[in-house]
C-alpha positions as CSV (number, residue, x, y, z in Angstrom):
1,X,-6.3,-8.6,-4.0
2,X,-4.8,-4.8,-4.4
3,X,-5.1,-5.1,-7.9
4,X,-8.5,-4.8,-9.3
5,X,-9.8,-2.0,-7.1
6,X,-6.8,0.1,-8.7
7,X,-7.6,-0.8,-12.3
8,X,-10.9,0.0,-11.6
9,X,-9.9,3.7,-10.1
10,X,-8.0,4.0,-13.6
11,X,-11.1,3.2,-15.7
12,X,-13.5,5.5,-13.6
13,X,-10.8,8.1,-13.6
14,X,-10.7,7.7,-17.5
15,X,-14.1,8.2,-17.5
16,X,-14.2,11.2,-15.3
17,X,-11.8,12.7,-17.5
18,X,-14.2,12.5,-20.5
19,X,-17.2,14.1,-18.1
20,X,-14.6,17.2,-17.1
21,X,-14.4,18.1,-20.7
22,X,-17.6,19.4,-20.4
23,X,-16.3,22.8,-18.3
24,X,-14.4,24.2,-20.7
25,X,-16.6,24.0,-23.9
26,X,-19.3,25.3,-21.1
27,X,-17.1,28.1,-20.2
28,X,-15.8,29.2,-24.0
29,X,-19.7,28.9,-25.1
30,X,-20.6,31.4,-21.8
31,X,-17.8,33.7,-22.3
32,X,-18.5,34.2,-26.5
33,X,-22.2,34.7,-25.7
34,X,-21.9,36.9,-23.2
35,X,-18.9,38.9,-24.6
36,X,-21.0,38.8,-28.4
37,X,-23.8,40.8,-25.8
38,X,-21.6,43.3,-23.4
39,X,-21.3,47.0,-24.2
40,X,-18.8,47.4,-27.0
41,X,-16.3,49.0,-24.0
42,X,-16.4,45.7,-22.0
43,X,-13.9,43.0,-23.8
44,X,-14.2,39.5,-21.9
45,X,-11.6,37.6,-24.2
46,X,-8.8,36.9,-22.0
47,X,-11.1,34.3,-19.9
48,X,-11.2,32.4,-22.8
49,X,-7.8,31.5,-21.5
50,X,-8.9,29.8,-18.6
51,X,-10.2,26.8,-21.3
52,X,-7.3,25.7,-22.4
53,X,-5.4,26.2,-18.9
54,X,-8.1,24.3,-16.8
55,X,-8.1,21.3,-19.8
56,X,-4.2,20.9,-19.2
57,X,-4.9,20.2,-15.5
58,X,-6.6,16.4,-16.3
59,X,-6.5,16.0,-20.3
60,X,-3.6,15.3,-22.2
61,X,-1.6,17.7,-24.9
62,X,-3.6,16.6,-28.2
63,X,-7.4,17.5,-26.1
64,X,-5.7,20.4,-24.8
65,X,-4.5,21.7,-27.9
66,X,-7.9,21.0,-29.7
67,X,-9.7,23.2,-26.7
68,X,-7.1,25.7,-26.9
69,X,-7.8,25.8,-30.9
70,X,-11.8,26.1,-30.0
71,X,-10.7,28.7,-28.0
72,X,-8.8,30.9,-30.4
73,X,-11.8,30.3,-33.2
74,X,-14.5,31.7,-30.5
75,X,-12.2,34.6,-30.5
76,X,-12.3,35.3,-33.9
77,X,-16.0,34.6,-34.1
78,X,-16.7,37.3,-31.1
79,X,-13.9,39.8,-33.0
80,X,-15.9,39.2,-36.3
81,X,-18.8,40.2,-35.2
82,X,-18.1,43.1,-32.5
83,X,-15.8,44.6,-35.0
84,X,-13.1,43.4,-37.1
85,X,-10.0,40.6,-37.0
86,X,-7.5,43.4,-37.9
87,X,-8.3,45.3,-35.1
88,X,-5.5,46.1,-32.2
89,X,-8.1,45.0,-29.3
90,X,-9.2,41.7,-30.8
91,X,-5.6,40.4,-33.0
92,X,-3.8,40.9,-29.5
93,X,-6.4,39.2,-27.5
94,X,-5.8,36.6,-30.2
95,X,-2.4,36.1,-30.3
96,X,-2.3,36.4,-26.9
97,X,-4.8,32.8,-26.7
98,X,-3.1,31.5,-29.1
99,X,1.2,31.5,-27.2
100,X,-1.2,30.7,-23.6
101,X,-2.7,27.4,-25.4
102,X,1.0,26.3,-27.1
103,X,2.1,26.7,-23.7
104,X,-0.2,25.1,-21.6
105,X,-0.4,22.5,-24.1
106,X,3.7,21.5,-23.5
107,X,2.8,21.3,-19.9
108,X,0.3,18.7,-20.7
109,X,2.6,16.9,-22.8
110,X,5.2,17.1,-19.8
111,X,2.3,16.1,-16.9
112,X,1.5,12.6,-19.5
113,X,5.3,11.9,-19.9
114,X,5.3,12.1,-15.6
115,X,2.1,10.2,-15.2
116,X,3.6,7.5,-17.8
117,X,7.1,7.4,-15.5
118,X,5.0,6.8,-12.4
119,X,2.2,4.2,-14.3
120,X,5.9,2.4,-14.6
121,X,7.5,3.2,-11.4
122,X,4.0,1.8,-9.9
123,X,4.5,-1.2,-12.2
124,X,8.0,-1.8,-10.6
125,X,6.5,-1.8,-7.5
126,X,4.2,-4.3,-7.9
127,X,6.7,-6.7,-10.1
128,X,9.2,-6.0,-7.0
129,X,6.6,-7.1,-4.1
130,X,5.7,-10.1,-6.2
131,X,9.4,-10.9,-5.6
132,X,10.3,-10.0,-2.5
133,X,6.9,-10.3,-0.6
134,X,5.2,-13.0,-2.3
135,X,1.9,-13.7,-2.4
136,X,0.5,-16.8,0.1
137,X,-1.3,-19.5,-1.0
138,X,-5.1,-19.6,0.1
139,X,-4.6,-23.2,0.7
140,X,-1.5,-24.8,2.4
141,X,-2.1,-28.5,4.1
142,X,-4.6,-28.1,6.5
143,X,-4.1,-24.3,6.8
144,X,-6.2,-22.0,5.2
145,X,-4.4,-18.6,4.9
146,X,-5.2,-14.6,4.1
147,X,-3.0,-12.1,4.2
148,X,-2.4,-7.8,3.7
149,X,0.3,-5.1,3.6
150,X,-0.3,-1.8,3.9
151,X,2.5,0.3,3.3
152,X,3.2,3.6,5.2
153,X,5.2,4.9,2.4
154,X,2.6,6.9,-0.3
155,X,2.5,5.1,-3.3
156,X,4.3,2.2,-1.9
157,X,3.6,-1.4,-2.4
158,X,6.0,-2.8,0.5
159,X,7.9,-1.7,2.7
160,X,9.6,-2.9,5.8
161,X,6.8,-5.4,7.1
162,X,7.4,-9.1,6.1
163,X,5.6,-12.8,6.3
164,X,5.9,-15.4,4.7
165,X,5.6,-19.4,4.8
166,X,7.2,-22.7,4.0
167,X,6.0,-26.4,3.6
168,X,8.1,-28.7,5.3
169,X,7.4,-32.4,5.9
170,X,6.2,-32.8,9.0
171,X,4.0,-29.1,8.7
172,X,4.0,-25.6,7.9
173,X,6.3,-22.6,8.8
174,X,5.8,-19.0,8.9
175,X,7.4,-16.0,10.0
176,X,5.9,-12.2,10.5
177,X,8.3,-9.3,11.0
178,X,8.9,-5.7,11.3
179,X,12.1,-3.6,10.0
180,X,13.0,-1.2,12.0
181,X,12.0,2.5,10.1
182,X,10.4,2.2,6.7
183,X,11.3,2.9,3.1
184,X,14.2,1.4,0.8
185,X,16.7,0.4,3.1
186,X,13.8,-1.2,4.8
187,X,12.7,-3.3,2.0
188,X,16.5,-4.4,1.5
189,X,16.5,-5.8,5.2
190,X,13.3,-7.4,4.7
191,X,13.7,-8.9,1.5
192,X,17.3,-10.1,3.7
193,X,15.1,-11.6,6.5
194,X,13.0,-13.5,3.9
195,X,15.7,-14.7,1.6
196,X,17.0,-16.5,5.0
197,X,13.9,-17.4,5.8
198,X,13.2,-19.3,3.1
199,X,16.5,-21.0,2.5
200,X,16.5,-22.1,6.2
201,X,12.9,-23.6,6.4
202,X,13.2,-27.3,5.0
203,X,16.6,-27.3,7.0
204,X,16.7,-26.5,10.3
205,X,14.9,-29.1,12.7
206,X,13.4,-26.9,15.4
207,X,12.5,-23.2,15.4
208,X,15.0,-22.4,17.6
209,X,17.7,-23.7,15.4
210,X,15.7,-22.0,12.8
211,X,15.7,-18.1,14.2
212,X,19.4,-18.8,15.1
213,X,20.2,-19.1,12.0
214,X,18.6,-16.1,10.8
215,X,20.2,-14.2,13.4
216,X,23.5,-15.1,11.7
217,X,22.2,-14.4,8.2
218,X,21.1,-10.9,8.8
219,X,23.0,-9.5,11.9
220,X,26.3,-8.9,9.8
221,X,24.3,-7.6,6.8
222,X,22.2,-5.0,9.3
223,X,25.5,-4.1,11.2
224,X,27.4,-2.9,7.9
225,X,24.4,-1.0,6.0
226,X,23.6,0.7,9.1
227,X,27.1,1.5,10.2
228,X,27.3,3.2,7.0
229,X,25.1,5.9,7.9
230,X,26.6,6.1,11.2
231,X,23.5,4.9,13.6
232,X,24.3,3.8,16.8
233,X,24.6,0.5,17.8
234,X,21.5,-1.7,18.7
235,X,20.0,0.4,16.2
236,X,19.4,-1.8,13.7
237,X,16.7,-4.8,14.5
238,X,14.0,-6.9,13.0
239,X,11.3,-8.2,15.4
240,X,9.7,-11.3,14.5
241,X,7.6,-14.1,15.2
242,X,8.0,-17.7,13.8
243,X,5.3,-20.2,13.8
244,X,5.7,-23.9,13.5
245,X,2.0,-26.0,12.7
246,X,2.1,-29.5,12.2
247,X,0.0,-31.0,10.4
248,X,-1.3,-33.9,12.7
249,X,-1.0,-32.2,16.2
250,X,-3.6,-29.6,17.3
251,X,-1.3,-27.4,18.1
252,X,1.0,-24.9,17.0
253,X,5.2,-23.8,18.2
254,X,6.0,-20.2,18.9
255,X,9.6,-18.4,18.9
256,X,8.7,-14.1,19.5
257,X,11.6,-12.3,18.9
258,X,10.5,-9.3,20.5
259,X,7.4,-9.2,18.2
260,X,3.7,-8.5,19.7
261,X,1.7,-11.9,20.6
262,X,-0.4,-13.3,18.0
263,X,-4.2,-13.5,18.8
264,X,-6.0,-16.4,18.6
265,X,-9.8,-16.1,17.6
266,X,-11.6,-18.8,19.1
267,X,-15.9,-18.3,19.4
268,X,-16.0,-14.2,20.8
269,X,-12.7,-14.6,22.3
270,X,-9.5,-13.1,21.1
271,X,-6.6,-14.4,23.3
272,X,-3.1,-13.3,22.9
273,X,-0.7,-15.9,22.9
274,X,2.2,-14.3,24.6
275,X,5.3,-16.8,25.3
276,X,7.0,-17.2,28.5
277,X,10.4,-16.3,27.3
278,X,10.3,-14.3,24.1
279,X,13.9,-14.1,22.2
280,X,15.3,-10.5,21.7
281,X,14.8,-9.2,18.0
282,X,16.9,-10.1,15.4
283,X,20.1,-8.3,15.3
284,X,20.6,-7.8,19.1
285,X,21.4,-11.4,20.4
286,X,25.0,-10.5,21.0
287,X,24.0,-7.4,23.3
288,X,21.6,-10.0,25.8
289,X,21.7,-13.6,26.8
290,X,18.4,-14.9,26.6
291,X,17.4,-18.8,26.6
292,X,15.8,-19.5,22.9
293,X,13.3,-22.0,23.0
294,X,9.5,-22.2,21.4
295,X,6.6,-22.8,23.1
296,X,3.6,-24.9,22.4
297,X,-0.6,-23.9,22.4
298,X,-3.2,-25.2,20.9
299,X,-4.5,-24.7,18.1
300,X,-8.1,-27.1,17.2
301,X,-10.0,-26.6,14.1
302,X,-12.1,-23.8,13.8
303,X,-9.3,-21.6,15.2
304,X,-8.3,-18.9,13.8
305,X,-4.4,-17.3,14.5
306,X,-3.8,-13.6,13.7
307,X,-0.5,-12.4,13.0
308,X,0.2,-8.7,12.8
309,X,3.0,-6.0,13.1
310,X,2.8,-2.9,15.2
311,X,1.7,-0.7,12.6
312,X,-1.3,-2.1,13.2
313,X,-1.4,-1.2,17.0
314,X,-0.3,2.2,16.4
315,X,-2.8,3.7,14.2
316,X,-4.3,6.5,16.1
317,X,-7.8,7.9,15.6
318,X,-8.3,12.3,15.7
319,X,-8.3,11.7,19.5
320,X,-4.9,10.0,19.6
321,X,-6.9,6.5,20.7
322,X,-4.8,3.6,19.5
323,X,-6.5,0.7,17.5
324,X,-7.9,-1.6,19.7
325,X,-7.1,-5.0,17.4
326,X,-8.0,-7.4,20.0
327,X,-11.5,-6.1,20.5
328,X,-11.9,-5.1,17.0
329,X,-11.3,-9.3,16.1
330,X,-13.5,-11.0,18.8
331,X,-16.1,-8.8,18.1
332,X,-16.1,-9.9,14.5
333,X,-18.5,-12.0,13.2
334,X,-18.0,-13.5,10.1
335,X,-16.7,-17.2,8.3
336,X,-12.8,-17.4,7.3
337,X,-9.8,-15.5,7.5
338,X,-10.1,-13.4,4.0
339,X,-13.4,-12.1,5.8
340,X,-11.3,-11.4,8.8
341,X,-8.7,-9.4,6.7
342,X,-11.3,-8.1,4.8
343,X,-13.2,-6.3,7.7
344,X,-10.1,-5.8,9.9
345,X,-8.7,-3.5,7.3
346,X,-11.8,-1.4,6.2
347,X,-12.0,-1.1,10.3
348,X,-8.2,0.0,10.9
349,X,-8.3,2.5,8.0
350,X,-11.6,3.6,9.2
351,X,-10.1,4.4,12.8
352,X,-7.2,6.7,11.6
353,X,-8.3,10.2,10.7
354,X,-6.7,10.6,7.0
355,X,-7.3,7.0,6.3
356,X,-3.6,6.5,6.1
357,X,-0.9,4.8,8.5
358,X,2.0,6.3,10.5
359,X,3.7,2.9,9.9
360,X,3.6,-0.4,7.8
361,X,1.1,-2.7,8.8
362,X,0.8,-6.3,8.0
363,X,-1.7,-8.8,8.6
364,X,-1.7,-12.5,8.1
365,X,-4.8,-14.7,9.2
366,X,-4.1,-18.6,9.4
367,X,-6.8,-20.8,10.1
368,X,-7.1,-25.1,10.9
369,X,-9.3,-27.0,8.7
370,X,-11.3,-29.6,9.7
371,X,-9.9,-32.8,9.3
372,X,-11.3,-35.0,6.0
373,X,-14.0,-37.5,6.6
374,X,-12.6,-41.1,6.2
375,X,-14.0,-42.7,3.0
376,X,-16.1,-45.5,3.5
């Protein structure tokens, strides 16, 4: 979904590129006219240098070097005909343009090899979120599902936001979570959460028996990596929400381990579906007793369930206003939950000042078909 509006920023950057050459054959053509036409005591050669220097900022050694070698021959066009190659003047202006272009020219080559380490850091990126946050399918029984990450991280593909689902016999399963911070070690305890997650699924029975086994899975992992860099205890958690739909029941089962409600989006309504005894997040079940159990509402075709994490909640405009999400999805008007990603994204990015999140945000819109007609 992330994918094609990058390659095209790539091909109209490419093309900008070519349009920027235009400013430094414009300025070496301005500075040889107008130095061929100063007062013979007036010597504008050195701005030739800015040619060469302003081409290494967006071009790449070879262009750089051929504009640095224009450069060089309008000097010796201007000394030609103001005077003479030989002279003192004009063969140290020239030598002069000649070591600024070799070295501006090596910092090109050295901004290409960067730009080609990032290109494949970026390329990492992407293979690794294909991995550990895998894409959902559009389609899954009588679900139709849309999903988005935006990571908090600049230049980041994922970070420590998580979903995912799983097709079990009787329905579908999904989960929605939040890491605690943000960055690598957050992508390691999310890429924990889901690994459980999806090995757990087709076993457990119930959700209940499903988060308690994640809470096993991760709480020793989260205890040692963060005891490493001596946090304090309680530290270290992963809210969550876990979602069981069956297929033939219009209706849906809800476990919250300290995650915010889901909405559900039904005509101009958006109505959070907040369970009466939410689970503590995963990772702090030893420090409070709590009774786990998940809770049932419905869920009719035509409905439309929102998960989200609190980056989304938390996105401030200039005034320091928090996004309102609930108002911002009953107010929408529009067919499907891609649409409702769609405009609830453009709409959250528009409300923050920079256009940029404090936080990782996640998104992931799950909607009931309509039952199939019976065939005659």
């Amino acid at each position: 979904m992330d994918l094609l509006p990058r390659r095209a920023g790539r091909n109209g950057s490419s093309a900008s590129r070519h349009a920027l050459l235009a400013v430094p054959f414009a300025l070496i053509a301005l500075v040889t006219v107008v130095d061929i036409l100063a007062p013979p005591s007036v010597h504008l050669g050195p701005l030739l240098a800015a040619a060469p220097a302003v081409t290494a900022s967006f071009a790449g050694p070879r262009t750089t070097g051929g504009i640095g070698a224009v450069a060089v021959l309008a000097q010796v066009v201007v000394a030609m005909v103001r005077g003479s190659v030989t002279d003192l003047n004009h063969s140290s202006q020239i030598i002069a343009l000649i070591l600024i272009s070799v070295f501006v020219t090596l910092f090109a080559r050295l901004r290409e090899v960067h730009e080609k380490e990032l290109v494949q850091l970026r390329w990492v990126a992407e293979a690794a979120q294909q991995v550990v946050l895998r894409p959902l399918r559009e389609r899954i029984g009588p679900l139709r599902v849309a999903s988005v990450y935006l990571a908090a991280e600049a230049g980041a593909q994922i970070g420590g936001d998580l979903y995912a689902a799983a097709r079990t016999a009787h329905g579908t399963r999904l989960i929605i979570g939040d890491v605690r911070g943000k960055g690598l070690e957050a992508v390691g305890d999310a890429a924990l959460v889901l690994g459980a997650f999806r090995a757990a699924a087709h076993q457990e029975a119930d959700l209940p028996g499903l988060v308690t086994y994640l809470e096993r899975a991760v709480a020793p992992d989260l205890e040692n990596s963060h005891s490493a860099d001596n946090e304090a205890e309680g530290e270290a958690f992963i809210t969550a929400a876990l979602l069981d739909v069956p297929d033939h029941a219009q209706e849906l089962h809800l476990v919250s381990c300290g995650h915010p409600p889901p909405l559900l989006l039904r005509g101009n309504r958006a109505t959070p579906l907040a369970v009466d005894h939410p689970a503590p997040p995963l990772g702090l079940a030893d420090l409070t007793e709590h009774r786990l159990a998940s809770q049932g509402f419905p869920f009719a075709p035509g409905d439309i369930v929102l998960l989200y994490t609190d980056g989304v909640l938390e996105a401030r405009d200039e005034a320091g206003r928090f996004y309102p999400l609930a108002d911002r999805a009953a107010a929408w008007h529009g067919a499907g939950p891609h649409d409702l990603l769609r405009h609830l994204r453009e709409d959250l990015l528009a409300h923050t000042a920079t256009r940029t999140l404090g936080d990782d945000a996640a998104m992931v819109a799950i909607e009931r078909l309509p039952p199939p007609s019976p065939q005659p």
